[in-house]
C-alpha positions in Angstrom: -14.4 0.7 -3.0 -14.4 -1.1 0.3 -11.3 -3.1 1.6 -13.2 -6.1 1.0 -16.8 -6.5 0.0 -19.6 -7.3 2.5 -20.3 -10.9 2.8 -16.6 -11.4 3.3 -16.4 -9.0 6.3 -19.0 -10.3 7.3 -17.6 -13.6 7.7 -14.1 -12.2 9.0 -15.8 -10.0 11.8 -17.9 -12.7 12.9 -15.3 -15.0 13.0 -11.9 -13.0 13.9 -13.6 -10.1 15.4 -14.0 -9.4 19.6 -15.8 -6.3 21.2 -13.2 -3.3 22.1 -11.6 -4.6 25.6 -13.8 -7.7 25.3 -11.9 -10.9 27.6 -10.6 -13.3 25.3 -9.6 -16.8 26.8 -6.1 -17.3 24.8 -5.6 -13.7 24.2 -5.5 -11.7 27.2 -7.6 -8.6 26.0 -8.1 -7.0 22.7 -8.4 -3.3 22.2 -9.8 -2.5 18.3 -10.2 -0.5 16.0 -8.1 2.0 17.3 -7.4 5.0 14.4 -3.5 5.9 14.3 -4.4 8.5 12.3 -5.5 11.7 13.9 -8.8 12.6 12.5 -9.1 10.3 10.4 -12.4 7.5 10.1 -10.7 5.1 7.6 -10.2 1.5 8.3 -7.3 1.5 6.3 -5.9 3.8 9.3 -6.8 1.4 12.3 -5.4 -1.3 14.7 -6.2 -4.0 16.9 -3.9 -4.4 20.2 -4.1 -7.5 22.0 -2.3 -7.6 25.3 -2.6 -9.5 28.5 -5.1 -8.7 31.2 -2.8 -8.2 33.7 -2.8 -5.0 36.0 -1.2 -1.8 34.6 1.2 -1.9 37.6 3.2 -4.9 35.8 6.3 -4.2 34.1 6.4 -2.6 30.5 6.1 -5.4 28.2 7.6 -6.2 25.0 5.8 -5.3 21.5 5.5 -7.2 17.9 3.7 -5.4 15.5 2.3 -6.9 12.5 2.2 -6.1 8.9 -0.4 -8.5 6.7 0.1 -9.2 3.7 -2.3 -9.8 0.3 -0.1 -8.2 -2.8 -0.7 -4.6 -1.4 -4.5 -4.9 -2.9 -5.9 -7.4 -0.2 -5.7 -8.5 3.8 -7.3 -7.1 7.0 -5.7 -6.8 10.2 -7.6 -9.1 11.1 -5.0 -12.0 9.7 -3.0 -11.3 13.0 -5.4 -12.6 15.2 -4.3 -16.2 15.1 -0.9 -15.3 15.9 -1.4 -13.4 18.8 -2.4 -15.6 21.5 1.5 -16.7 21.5 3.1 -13.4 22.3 0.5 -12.4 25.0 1.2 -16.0 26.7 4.8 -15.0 26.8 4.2 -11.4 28.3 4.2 -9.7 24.9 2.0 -6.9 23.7 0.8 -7.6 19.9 -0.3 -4.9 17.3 -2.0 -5.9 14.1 -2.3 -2.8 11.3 -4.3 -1.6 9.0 -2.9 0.7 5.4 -4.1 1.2 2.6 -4.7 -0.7 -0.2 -3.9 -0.6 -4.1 -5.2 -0.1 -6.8 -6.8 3.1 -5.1 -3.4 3.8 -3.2 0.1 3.3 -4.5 3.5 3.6 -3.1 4.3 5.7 -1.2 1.1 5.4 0.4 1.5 2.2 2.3 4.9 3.1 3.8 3.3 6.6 5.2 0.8 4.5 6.9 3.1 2.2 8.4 5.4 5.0 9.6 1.8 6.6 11.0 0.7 3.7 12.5 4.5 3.5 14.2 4.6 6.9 15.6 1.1 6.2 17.2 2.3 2.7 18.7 6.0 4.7 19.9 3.4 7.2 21.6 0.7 5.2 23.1 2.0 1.4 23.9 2.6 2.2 26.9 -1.5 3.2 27.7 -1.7 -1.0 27.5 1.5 -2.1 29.5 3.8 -1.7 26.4 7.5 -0.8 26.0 8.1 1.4 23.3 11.7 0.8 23.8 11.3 -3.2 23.0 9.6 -3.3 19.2 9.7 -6.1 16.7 8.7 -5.4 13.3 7.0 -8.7 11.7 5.8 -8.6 7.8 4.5 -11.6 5.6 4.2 -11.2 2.2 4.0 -7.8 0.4 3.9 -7.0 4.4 7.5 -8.2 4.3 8.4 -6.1 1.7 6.6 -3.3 3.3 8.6 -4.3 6.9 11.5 -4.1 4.8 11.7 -0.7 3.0 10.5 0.8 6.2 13.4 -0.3 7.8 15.5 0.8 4.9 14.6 4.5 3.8 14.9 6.6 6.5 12.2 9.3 4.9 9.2 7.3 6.2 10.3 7.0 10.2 11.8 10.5 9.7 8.7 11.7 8.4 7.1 10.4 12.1 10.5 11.8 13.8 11.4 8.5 14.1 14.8 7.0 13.6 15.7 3.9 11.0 16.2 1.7 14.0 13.1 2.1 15.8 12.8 -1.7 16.1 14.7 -4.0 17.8 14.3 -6.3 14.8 13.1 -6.6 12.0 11.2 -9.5 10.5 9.9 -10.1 6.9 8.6 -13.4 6.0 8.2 -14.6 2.5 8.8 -12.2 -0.3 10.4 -12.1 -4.0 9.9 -8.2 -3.9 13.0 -7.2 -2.1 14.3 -5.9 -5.5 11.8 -5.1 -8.3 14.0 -4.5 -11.1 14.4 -7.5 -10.9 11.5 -8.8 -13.5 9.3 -11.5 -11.7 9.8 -15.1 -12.6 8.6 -18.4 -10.5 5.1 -18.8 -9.8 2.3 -16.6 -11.6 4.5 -14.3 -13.4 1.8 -12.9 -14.7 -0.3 -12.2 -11.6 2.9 -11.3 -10.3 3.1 -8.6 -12.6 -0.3 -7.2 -12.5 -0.1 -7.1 -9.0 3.1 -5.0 -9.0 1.9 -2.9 -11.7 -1.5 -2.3 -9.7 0.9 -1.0 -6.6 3.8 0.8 -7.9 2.7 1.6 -11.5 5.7 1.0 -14.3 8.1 3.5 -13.5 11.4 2.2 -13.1 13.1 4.6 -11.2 10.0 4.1 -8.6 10.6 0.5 -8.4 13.9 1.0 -7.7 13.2 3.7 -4.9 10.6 1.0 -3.6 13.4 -1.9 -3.5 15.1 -2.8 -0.2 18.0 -4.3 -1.5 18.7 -1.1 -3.5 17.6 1.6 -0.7 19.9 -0.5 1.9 23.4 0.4 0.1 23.0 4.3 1.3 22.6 3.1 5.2 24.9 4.0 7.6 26.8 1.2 9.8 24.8 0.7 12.5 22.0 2.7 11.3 19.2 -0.2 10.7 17.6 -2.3 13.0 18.8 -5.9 12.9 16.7 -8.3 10.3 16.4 -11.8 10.5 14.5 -13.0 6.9 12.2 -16.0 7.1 11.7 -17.6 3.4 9.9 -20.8 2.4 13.2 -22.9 0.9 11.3 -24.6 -2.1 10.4 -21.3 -3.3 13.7 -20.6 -5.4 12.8 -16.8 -6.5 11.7 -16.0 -2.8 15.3 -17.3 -1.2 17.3 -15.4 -4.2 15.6 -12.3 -3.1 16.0 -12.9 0.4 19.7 -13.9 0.3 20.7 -10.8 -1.9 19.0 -8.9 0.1 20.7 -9.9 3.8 24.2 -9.2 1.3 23.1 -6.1 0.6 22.8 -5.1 4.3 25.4 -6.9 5.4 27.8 -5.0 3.4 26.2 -1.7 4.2 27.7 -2.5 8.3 24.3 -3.9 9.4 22.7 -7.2 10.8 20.8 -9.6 9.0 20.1 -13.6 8.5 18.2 -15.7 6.7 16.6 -18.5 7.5 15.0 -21.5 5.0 12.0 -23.5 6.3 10.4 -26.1 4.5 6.8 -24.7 4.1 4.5 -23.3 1.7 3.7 -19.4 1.5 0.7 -19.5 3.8 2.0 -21.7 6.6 5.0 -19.4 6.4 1.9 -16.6 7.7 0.9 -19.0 10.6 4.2 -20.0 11.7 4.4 -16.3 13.4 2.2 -17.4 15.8 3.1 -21.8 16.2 5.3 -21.9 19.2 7.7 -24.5 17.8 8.3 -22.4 14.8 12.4 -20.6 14.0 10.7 -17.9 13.3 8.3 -17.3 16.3 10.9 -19.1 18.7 13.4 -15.8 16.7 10.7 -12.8 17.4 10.7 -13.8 21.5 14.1 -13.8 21.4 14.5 -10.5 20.4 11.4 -9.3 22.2 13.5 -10.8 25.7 16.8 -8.9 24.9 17.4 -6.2 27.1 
């Protein structure tokens, strides 16, 4: 089955979608497409880098990379394409990824690809005036629980070589999956459900080896990249989740915040890329740090 069917990729591609290095007038340039898996010709295995159109002679720039989000089933790359124009204004580099998709993949799946698609960014950012050195890791959604446990179980980065604090933040927006033994309650329970169960399955002990919160107590001090959670504050089951989490790391010896702001689930998504956003005004911040 296709990520999505025709007619709407048709209607994403001809309205998101710009040529391989094609000039874009907010954007800079956009480089597409680009498989970060070697040999493979999935789409599930491909991202889109837009960067400014500066010379290669300017110095390495800063990198956010994306993570969509869509209940693990749904989303394109694509979705980052809004948001992008704000980083490459400010001197940023900004990579929007592709991973597989349930119900044909389940966990672990997803996290494999984003630890892939890592590796491939750590290798060849700096082919488009990136720094390797100066990540952020940014998830919405299921993409911030994704964000999340990739930043928590050192087997994925490992995997790639790669140590737990690749990133020099991490940034998941929106989520009430940060612990999934925890049974879902808010809004849709049931859909909530399904979706999980389309994703993980029903196996306990694999929803608790897919939980952040959980995962987080066997880091080291030190040993995770610092997270700064973004949660929409009328959204009670999202902030819970959020707020044990950031405890949870906290009292591993690692960094992390949470911020509440007053907007709905999808304007959480845009709010990566609105300039008088927390959480955009957050992700520059960290990109800046030396």
């Amino acid at each position: 089955m296709k990520r999505i069917d025709t007619l709407a990729r048709w209607l994403i591609s001809a309205l998101c979608m710009l040529p391989v290095f094609a000039q874009a007038a907010d954007e800079g340039q956009v480089a597409a497409d680009i498989a970060y898996v070697a040999g493979s010709r999935d789409e599930d295995h491909t991202l889109d880098i837009y960067h400014p159109s500066t010379g290669t002679n300017a110095a390495p720039r800063p990198v956010v990379v994306y993570v969509h989000g869509g209940g693990w089933g749904r989303g394109d790359k694509r979705l980052g394409k809004s948001m992008a124009a704000l980083y490459v204004e400010n001197g940023a580099l900004f990579v929007s990824v592709n991973y597989r998709l349930a119900p044909q993949n389940r966990y672990p799946a997803f996290l494999h690809d984003l630890a892939a698609a890592t590796r491939w960014v750590k290798d060849n950012i700096g082919r488009y005036g990136g720094d390797p050195d100066r990540m952020v890791l940014v998830g919405h959604s299921a993409g911030a629980h994704l964000v999340a446990l990739l930043g928590t179980d050192p087997q994925f980065l490992k995997g790639q070589g790669l140590a737990l604090n690749t990133f020099r933040a991490i940034v998941p927006v929106d989520t009430a999956s940060f612990n999934f033994l925890v049974d879902p309650y808010g809004w849709f329970v049931g859909r909530q459900k399904k979706i999980r169960e389309d994703a993980f399955g029903t196996d306990r002990a694999v929803y608790a080896a897919a939980s952040p919160t959980l995962v987080v107590a066997k880091a080291g001090p030190g040993t995770v990249s610092p997270f700064f959670i973004f949660v929409g504050s009328k959204r009670t089951d999202a902030v819970e989740q959020s707020e044990a989490f950031a405890k949870a790391i906290r009292a591993s010896g690692n960094e992390a915040a949470v911020t509440r702001i007053d907007l709905g689930h999808a304007r959480l998504n845009q709010a990566i890329g609105d300039a008088k956003s927390p959480l955009s005004r957050t992700v520059l911040d960290r990109l800046n740090r030396r």
